[in-house]
C-alpha positions as CSV (number, residue, x, y, z in Angstrom):
1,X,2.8,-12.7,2.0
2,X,0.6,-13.5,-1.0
3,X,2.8,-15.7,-3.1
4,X,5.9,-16.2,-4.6
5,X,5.6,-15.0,-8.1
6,X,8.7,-12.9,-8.7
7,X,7.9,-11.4,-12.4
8,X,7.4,-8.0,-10.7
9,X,10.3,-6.3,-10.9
10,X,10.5,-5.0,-7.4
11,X,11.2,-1.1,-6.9
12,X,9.3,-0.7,-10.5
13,X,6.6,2.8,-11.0
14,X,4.0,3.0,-12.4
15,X,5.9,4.4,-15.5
16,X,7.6,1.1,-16.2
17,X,7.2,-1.2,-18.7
18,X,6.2,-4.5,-17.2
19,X,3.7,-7.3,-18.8
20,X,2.8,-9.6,-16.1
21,X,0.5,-12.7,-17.2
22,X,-3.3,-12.5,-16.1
23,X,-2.5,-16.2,-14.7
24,X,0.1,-15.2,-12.6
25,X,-1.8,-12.2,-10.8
26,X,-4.5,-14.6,-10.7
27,X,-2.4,-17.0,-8.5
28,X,-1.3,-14.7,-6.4
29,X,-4.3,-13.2,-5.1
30,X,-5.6,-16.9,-4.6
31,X,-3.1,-17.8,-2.1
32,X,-4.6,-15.2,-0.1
33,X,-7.7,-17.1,-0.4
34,X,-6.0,-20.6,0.1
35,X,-4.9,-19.6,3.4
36,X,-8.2,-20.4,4.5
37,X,-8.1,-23.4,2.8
38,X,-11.5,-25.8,4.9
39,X,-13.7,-23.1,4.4
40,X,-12.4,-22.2,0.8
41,X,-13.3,-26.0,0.0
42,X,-16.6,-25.6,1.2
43,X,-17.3,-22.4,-0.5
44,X,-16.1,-24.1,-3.5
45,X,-18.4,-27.3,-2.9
46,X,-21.1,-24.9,-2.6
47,X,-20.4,-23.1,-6.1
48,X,-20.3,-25.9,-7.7
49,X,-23.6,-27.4,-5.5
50,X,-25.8,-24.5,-6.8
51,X,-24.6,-24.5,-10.2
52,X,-25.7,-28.0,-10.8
53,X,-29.2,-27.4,-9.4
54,X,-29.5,-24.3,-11.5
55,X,-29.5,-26.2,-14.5
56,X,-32.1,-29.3,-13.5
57,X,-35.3,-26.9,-13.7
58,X,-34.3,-27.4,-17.5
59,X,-34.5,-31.0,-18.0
60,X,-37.4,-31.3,-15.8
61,X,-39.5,-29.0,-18.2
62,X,-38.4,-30.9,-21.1
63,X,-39.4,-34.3,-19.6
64,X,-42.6,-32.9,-18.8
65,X,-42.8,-31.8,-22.2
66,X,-42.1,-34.6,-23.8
67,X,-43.4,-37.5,-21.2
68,X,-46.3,-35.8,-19.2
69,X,-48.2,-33.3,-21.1
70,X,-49.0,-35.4,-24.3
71,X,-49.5,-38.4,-21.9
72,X,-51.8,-36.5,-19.8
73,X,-50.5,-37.9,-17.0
74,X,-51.2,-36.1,-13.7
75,X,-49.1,-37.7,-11.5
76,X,-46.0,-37.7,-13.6
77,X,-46.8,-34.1,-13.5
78,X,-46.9,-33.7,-9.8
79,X,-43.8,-35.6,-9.4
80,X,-42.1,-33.3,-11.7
81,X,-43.5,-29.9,-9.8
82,X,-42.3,-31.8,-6.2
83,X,-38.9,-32.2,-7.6
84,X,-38.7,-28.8,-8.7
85,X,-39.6,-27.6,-5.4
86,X,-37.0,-29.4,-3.7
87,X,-34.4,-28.5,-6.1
88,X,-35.8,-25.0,-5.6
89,X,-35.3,-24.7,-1.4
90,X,-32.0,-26.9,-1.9
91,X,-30.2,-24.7,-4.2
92,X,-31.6,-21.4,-1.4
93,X,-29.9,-23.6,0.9
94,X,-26.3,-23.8,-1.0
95,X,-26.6,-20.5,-2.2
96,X,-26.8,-18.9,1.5
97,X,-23.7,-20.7,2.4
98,X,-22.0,-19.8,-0.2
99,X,-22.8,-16.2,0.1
100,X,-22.2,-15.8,4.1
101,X,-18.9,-17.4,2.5
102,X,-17.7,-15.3,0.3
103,X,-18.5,-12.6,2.3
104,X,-16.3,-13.9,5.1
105,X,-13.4,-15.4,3.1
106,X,-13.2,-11.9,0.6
107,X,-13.1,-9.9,3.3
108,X,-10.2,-11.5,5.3
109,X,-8.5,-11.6,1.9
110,X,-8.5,-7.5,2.2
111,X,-7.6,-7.2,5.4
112,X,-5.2,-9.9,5.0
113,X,-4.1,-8.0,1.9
114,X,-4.3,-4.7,3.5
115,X,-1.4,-6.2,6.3
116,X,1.1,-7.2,4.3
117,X,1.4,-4.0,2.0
118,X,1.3,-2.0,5.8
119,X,3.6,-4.5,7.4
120,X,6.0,-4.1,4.2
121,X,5.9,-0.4,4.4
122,X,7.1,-0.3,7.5
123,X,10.2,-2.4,6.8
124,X,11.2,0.0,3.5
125,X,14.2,2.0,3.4
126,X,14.2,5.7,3.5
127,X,15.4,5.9,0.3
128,X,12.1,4.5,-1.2
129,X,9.8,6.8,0.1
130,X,12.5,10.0,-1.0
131,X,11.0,9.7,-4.4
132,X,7.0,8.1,-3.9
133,X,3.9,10.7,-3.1
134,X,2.5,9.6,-0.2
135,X,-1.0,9.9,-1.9
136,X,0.1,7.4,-4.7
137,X,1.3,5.0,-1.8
138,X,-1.9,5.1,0.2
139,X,-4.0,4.8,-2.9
140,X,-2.4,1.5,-3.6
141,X,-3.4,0.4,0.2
142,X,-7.0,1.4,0.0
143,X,-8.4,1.9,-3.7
144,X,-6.4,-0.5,-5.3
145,X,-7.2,-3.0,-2.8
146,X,-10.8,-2.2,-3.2
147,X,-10.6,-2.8,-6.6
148,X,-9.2,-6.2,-5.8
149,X,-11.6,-7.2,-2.7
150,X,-14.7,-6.1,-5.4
151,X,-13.3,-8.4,-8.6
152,X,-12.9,-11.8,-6.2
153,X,-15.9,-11.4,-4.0
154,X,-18.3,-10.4,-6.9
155,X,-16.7,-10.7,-10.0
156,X,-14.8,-14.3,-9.6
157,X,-17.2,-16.5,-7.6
158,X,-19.2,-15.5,-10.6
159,X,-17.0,-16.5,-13.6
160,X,-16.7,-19.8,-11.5
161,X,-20.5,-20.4,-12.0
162,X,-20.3,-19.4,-15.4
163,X,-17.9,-21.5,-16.4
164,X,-19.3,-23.9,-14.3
165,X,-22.8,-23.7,-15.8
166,X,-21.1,-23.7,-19.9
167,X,-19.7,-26.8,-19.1
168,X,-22.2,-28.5,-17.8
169,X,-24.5,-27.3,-20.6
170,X,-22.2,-28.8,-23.4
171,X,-22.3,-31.8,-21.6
172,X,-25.9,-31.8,-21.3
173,X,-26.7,-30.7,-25.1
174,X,-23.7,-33.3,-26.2
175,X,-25.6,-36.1,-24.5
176,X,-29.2,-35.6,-26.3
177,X,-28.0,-34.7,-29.6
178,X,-24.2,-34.4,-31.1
179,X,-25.7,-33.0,-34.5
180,X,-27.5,-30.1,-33.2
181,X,-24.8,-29.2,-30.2
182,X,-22.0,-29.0,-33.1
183,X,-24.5,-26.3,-35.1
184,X,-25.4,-24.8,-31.9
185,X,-21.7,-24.0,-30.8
186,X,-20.1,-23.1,-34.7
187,X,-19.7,-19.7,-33.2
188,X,-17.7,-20.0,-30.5
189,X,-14.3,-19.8,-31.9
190,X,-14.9,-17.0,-33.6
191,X,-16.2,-15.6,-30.3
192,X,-13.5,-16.5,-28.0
193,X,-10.8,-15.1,-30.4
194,X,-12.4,-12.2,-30.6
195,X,-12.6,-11.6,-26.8
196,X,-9.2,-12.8,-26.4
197,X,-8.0,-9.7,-28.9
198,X,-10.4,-7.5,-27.6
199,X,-9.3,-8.1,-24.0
200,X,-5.6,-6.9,-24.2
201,X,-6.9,-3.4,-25.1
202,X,-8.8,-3.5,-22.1
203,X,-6.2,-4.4,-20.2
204,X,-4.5,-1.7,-21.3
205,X,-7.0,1.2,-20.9
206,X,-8.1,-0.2,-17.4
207,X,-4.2,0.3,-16.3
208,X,-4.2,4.2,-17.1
209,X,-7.4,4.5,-15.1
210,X,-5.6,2.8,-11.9
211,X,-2.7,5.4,-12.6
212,X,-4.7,8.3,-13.1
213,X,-6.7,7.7,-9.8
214,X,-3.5,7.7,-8.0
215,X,-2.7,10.7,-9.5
216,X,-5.7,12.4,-8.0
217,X,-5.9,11.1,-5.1
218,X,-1.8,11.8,-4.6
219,X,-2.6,15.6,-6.1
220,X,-5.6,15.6,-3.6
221,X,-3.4,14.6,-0.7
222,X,-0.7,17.1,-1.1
223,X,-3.5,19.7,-1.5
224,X,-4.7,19.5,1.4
225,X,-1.4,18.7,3.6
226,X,-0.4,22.1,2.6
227,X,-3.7,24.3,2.3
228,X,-1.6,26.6,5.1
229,X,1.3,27.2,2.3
230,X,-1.2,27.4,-0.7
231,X,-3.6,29.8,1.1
232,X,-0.2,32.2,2.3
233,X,1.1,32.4,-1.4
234,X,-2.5,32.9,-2.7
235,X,-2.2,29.8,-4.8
236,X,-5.8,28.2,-5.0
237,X,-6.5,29.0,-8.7
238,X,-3.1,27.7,-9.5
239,X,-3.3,24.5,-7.4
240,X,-6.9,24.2,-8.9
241,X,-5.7,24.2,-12.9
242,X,-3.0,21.7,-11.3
243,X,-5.6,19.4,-9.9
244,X,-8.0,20.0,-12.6
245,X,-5.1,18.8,-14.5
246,X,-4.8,15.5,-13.1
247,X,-8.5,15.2,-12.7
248,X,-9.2,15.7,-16.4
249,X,-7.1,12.9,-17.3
250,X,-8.2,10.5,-14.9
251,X,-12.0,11.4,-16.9
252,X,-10.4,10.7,-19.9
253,X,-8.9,7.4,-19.2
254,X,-12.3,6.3,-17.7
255,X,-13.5,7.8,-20.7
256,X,-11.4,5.4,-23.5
257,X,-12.0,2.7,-20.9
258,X,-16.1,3.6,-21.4
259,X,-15.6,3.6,-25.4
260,X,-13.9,0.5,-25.8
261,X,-16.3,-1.6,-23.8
262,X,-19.0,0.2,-25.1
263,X,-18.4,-2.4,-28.1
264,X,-18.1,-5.4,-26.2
265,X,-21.5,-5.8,-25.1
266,X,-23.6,-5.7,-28.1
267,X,-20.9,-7.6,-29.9
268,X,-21.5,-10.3,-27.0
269,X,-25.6,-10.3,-27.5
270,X,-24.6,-10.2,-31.5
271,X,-23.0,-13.6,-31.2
272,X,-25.6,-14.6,-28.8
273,X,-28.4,-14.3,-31.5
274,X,-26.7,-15.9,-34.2
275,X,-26.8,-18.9,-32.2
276,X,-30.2,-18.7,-31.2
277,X,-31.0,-18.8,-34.8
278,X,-29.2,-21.7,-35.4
279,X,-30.6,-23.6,-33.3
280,X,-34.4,-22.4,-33.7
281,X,-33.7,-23.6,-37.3
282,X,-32.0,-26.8,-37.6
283,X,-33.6,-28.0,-34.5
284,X,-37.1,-26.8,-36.0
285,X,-36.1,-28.8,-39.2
286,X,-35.5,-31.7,-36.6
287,X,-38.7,-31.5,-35.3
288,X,-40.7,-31.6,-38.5
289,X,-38.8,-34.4,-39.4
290,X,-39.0,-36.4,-36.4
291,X,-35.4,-36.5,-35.8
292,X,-35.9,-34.7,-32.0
293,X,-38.6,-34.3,-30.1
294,X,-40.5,-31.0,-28.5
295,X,-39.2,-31.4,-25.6
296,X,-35.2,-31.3,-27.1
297,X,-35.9,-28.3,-29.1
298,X,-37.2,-26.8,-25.8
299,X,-34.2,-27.8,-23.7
300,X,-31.6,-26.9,-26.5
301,X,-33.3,-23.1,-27.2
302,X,-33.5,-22.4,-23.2
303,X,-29.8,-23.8,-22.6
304,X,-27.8,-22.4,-25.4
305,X,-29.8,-19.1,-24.1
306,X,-28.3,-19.9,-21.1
307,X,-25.2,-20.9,-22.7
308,X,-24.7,-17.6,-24.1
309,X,-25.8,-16.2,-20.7
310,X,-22.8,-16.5,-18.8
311,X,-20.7,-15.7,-21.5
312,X,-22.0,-12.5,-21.7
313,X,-22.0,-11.8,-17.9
314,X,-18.2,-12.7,-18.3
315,X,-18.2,-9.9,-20.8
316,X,-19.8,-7.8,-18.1
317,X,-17.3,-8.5,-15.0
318,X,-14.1,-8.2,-17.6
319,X,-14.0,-4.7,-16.6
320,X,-13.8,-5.6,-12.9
321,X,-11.4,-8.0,-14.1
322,X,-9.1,-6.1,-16.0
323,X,-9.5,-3.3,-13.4
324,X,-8.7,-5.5,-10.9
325,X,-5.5,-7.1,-12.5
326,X,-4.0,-3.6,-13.2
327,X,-4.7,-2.7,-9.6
328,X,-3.1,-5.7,-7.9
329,X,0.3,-5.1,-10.1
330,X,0.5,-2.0,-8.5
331,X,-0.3,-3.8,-4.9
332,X,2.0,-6.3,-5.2
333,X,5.0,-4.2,-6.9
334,X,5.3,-2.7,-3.2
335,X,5.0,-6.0,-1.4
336,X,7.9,-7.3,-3.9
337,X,9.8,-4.3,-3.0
338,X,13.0,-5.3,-1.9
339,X,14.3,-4.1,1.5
340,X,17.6,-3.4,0.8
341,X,18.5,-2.3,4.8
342,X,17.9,-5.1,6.7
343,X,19.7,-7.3,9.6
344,X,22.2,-9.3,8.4
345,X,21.2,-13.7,8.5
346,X,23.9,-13.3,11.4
347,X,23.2,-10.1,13.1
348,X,23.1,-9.8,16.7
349,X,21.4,-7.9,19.2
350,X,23.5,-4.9,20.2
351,X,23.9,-5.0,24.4
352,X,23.4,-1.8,26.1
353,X,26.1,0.9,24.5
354,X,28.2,3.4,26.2
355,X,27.6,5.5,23.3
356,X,31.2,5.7,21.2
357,X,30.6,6.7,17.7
358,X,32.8,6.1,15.1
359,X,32.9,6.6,11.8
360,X,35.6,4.9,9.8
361,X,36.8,6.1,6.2
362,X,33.2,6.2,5.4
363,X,31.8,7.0,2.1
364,X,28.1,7.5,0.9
365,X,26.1,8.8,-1.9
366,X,22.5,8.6,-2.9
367,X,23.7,7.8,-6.2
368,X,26.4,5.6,-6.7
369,X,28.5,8.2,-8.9
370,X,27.9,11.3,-6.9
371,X,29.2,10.8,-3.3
372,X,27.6,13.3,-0.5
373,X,30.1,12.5,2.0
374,X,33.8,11.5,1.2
375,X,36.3,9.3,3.4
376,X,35.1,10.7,6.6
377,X,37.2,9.2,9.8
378,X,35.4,10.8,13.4
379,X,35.9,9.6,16.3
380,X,32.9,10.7,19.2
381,X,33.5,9.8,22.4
382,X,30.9,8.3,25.0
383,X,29.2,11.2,26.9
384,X,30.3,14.2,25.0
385,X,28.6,16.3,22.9
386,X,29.9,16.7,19.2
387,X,27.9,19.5,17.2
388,X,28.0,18.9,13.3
389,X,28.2,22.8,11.9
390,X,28.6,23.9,8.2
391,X,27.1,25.3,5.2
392,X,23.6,24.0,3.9
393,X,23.4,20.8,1.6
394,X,27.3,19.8,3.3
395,X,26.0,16.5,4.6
396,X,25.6,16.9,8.4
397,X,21.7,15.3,8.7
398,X,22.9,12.8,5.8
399,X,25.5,11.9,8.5
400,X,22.6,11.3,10.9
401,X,20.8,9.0,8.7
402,X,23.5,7.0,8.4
403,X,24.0,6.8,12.2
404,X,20.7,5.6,12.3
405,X,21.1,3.1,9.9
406,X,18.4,4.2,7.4
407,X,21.4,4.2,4.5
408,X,24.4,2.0,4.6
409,X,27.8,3.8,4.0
410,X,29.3,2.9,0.0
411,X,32.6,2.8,1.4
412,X,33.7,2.3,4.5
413,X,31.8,1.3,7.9
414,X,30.0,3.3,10.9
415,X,30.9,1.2,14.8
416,X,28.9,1.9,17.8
417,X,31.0,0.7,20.9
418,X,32.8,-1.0,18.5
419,X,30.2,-2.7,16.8
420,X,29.7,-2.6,12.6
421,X,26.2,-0.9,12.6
422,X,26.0,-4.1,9.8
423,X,26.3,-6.8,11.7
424,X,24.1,-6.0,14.5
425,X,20.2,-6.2,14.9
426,X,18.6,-2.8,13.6
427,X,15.8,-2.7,16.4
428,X,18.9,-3.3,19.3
429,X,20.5,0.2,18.0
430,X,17.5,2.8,17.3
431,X,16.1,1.6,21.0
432,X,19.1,3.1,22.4
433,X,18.8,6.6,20.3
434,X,16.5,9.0,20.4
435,X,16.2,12.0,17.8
436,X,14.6,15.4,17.8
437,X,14.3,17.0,14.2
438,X,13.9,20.6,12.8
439,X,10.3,19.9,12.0
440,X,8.8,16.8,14.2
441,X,6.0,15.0,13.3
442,X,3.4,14.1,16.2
443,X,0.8,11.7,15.7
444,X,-2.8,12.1,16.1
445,X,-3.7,12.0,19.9
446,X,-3.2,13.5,23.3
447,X,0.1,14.8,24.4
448,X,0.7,11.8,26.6
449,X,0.3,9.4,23.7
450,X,2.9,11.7,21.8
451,X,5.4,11.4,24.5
452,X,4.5,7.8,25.4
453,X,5.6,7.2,22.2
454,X,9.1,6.3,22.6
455,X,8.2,4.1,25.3
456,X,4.6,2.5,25.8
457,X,5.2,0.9,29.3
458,X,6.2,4.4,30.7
459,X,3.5,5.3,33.8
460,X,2.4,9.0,33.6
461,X,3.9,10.3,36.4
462,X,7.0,9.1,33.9
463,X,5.7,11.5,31.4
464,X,5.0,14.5,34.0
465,X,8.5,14.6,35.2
466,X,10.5,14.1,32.4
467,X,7.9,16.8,31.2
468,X,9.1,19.2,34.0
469,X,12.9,18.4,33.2
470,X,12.9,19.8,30.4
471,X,10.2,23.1,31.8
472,X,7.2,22.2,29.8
473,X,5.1,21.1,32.3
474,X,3.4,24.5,33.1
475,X,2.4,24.9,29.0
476,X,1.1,21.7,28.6
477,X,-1.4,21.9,32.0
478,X,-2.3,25.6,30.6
479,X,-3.7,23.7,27.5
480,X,-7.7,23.2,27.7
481,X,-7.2,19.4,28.2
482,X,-3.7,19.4,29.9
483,X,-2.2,16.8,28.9
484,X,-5.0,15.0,27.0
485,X,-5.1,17.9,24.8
486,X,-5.6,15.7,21.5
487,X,-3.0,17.2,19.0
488,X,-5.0,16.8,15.9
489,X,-2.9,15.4,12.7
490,X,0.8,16.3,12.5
491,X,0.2,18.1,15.9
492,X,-1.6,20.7,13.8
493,X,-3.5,22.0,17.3
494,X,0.1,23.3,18.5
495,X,2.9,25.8,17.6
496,X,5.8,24.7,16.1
497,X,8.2,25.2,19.2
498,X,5.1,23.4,21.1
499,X,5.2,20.5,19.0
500,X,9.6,20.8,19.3
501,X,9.3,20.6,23.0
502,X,6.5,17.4,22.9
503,X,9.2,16.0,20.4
504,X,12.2,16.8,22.8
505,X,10.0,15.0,26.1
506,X,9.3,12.1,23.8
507,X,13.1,11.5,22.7
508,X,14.3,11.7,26.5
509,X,11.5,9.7,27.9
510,X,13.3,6.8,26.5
511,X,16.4,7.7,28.1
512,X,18.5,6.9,24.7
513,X,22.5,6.7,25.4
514,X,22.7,8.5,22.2
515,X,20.9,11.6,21.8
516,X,20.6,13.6,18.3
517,X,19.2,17.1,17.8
518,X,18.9,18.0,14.1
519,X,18.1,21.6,13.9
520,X,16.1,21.0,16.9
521,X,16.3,24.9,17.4
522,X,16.0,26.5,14.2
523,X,12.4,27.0,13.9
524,X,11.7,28.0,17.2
525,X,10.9,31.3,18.6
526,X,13.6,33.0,21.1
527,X,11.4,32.1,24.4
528,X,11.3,28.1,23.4
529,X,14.7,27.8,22.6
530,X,15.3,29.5,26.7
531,X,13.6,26.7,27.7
532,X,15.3,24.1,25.9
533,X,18.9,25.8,26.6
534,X,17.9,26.2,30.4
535,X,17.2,21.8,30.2
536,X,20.2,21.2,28.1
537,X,22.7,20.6,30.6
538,X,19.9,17.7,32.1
539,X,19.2,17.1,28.6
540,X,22.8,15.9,27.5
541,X,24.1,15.0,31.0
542,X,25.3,11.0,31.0
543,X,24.9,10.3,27.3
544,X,27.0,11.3,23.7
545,X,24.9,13.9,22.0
546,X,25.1,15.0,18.2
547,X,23.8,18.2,17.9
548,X,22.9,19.6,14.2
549,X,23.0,23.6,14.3
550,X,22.9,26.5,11.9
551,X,23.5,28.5,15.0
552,X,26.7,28.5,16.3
553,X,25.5,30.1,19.1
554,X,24.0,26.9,20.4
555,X,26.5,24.7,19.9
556,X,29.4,27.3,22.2
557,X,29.6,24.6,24.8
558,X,29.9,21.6,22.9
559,X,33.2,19.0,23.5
560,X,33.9,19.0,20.0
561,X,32.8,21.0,17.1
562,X,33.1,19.1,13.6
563,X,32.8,21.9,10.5
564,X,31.7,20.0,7.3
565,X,32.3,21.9,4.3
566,X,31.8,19.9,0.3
567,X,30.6,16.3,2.1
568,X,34.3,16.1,4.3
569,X,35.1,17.7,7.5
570,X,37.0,20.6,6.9
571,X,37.9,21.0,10.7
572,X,37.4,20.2,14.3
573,X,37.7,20.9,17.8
574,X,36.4,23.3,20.7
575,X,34.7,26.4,20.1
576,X,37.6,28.4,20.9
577,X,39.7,26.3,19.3
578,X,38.4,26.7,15.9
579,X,37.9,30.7,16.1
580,X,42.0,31.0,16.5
581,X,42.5,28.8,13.5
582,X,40.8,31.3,11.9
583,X,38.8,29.6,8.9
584,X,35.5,28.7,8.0
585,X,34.0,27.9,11.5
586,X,35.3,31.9,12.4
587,X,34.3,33.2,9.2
588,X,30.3,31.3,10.0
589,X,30.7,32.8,13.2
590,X,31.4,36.2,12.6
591,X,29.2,36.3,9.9
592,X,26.4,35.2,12.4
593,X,27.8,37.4,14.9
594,X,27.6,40.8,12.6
595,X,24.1,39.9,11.6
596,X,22.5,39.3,14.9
């Protein structure tokens, strides 16, 4: 990563109050530059190479001026154009390095940039991405980065030059005349406090118009993600006033950013004239008085024109800047996220499982203070099938999540073959599971990418006979490409039981000693959920299966029922077990029973 500044408070929104130093930010996104550190001197030699050049033209003027002109001497004079010359196809020479440069070392920096927020994203719990909009989340990977990528490669390299270029013009105006520099530069203080007071507004206006842009583009995300359920509910003029919403605020923070730089400029070239006119008239009064010469005047009026110059481009890139500053807080508050489910410094890789699941006076809550699941104690033996059945909102996919270590317990522990999920290596224990859920997600692609999936090495005649398994075969060579039918995004091109039967090839192509079926069957039609029941005896055969069902229909044959009511299990045991008890698994039953 980019640095080890820590004054982000990691997990922070873009609602909290945080006031992280310009400097800080400012290091950061160096290091990303650092990293690169032969070229980054070079670039730097060259910025510094083109900047001293720019200011010679100057002094050779003011020699010939002074030396050459009144002299009339012709051959000073040619000397004088010669050197310009060189200086001229010298400073092209260092400014096309340092361009081809920048250009190379800025853009590593975003893609460099770019794989560290991604590679960071991908290690994050569930539980930060319960409560982010995916639209705010990708807006930080591409627009704020942008922002970023646009300050450094055009807006910093600048400000180096300009600061570059004042200094060496006050050392310059300080060597010919220490009167008429000290006159020349009696505005400055008042300038730079002024900028320095002006400058925290604009830091503060620029930072609404990174958050309103997320906004947008989060609104505009979730628009179109579900144009099917806006367009079914007749929705489009509400959905419009909601993005119109969002969009009108993001005009009006670019709005208040527009007014209050709107003052900055002319107050810059306000500041720049009053020193013009200083000069033009004490160094006038020096000339008629013989104190300077011509040629001084000349050099001092076209430098602290020059001098005023950069500090007014400054000016002009401290909207970039700002901009840029309020972006890369929001960049870096998600690489300083912290990953709170991670392997342990001494977790080992777990061997190949038989597949016993227990779960041990367990405990959890998303919040610390209001538990879902309370002192659960289950004990799932290797190659059975144990259906988790009860009410909505109990906790049965919550106990899933935990299996699969994207939530550690509060209380208690979860062993696999023994084994503290805790202490063992994340990777070693979702290799050897496979999941199908109610609504599965299928990437953009053919089918045989979608089923590759879960294992990348796996040949295709892999994929066509774990394919005909499970009796999909014949759909999937009825489609127009066969089985490099591209999906589209989300698997948008297929049916929902299509996309379930894709998702239920890709979970047993990796052959997983524990297999989990969340609602796997709920949103199906009657004909795909045949198919699957006709495969499920190959589907669960040699391996411990949870299945997750609403109906109790599907779940008849399973070794062991567990009935979840309030987050604890209320009872267990076979099918026919729990109708002669006679309590809630009947009463679901019935009441399923009586209303098919």
């Amino acid at each position: 990563m980019g640095g080890g500044y820590h004054g982000i408070v990691a997990g922070d929104d873009d609602n909290s109050i945080r006031q992280i130093p310009d400097s800080a930010l400012a290091i950061r996104m160096l290091k990303y530059v650092l990293r690169y550190k032969r070229r980054a001197a070079v670039m730097f030699v060259t910025v510094v190479l083109t900047t001293g050049l720019n200011l010679i033209p100057t002094l050779l003027y003011g020699t010939a001026i002074d030396k050459y002109i009144p002299n009339m001497d012709a051959t000073g004079l040619t000397i004088v154009a010669i050197g310009y010359l060189l200086v001229i196809l010298t400073t092209y020479a260092s400014q096309f390095t340092q361009n081809y440069l920048i250009e190379w070392l800025f853009g590593r920096m975003e893609y460099d940039m770019r794989e560290d927020i991604f590679d960071h994203l991908q290690k994050l719990s569930i539980s930060y991405f319960a409560d982010k909009e995916p639209g705010n989340i990708v807006s930080r990977a591409t627009n704020d980065i942008d922002k970023i990528s646009e300050l450094i490669s055009s807006g910093v390299i600048t400000a180096v030059a300009d600061l570059l270029t004042i200094i060496g013009i006050i050392i310059i105006m300080f060597s010919l005349n220490l009167r008429l520099s000290l006159v020349s530069f009696a505005i400055i203080p008042v300038m730079l406090v002024w900028m320095i007071v002006w400058g925290k507004r604009v830091r503060t206006v620029y930072r609404e118009t990174r958050k309103s842009i997320a906004s947008v583009s989060a609104q505009m995300e979730e628009s179109v993600s579900g144009i099917k359920e806006i367009q079914s509910f007749s929705k489009e003029d509400e959905t419009k006033r909601e993005f119109q919403s969002v969009n009108e605020s993001n005009r009006m923070a670019n709005t208040e950013a527009g007014r209050v730089m709107s003052a900055f400029y002319p107050t810059v070239t306000f500041f720049t004239a009053i020193g013009q006119a200083l000069v033009l008239y004490f160094g006038g009064a020096d000339v008629i008085q013989h104190v300077i010469t011509v040629g001084t005047l000349f050099i001092f009026m076209s430098y602290i024109t020059r001098f005023f110059q950069p500090i007014q481009e400054l000016s002009n890139i401290w909207t970039s800047i700002q901009s840029a500053f309020a972006a890369s807080e929001r960049v870096f508050n998600i690489i300083d996220t912290t990953i709170d489910i991670t392997d342990a410094p001494d977790a080992k890789p777990l061997g190949p499982i038989k597949g016993e699941i227990i779960y041990d006076q367990m405990t959890f809550g998303y919040e610390k203070d209001s538990p879902v699941l309370n002192d659960i104690e289950l004990v799932i033996e290797p190659n059975t099938t144990v259906a988790f059945v009860g009410p909505t909102g109990v906790g049965k996919t919550t106990m899933i999540n935990l299996l699969y270590r994207f939530y550690d317990p509060t209380e208690g522990r979860i062993l696999v073959d023994g084994n503290d999920l805790r202490s063992v290596k994340i990777e070693s224990l979702r290799t050897q599971m496979g999941i199908v859920l109610q609504d599965p997600f299928l990437f953009s692609g053919s089918i045989t990418d979608n089923i590759r999936y879960s294992r990348p090495k796996a040949s295709d005649e892999d994929i066509i006979a774990v394919s005909k398994a499970i009796g999909i075969h014949d759909f999937i060579i009825r489609l127009p490409e066969g089985y490099q039918t591209d999906v589209k995004e989300r698997g948008g091109r297929l049916s929902i039981g299509q996309r379930q039967l894709v998702s239920l090839a890709r979970a047993l192509l990796a052959d997983p000693r524990i297999l989990i079926m969340d609602e796997a069957t709920s949103s199906i039609d009657a004909y795909t959920e045949l198919i699957i029941q006709k495969a499920m005896d190959k589907i669960l055969e040699g391996r411990t299966s949870i299945v997750i069902a609403h109906r109790l229909s599907t779940v008849r044959n399973a070794d062991k029922i567990v009935v979840i009511e309030g987050g604890r299990i209320a009872e267990m045991g076979s099918h026919n077990e729990l109708l002669e008890k006679g309590k809630l698994y009947k009463k679901l039953y019935e009441m399923q029973f009586k209303t098919g």
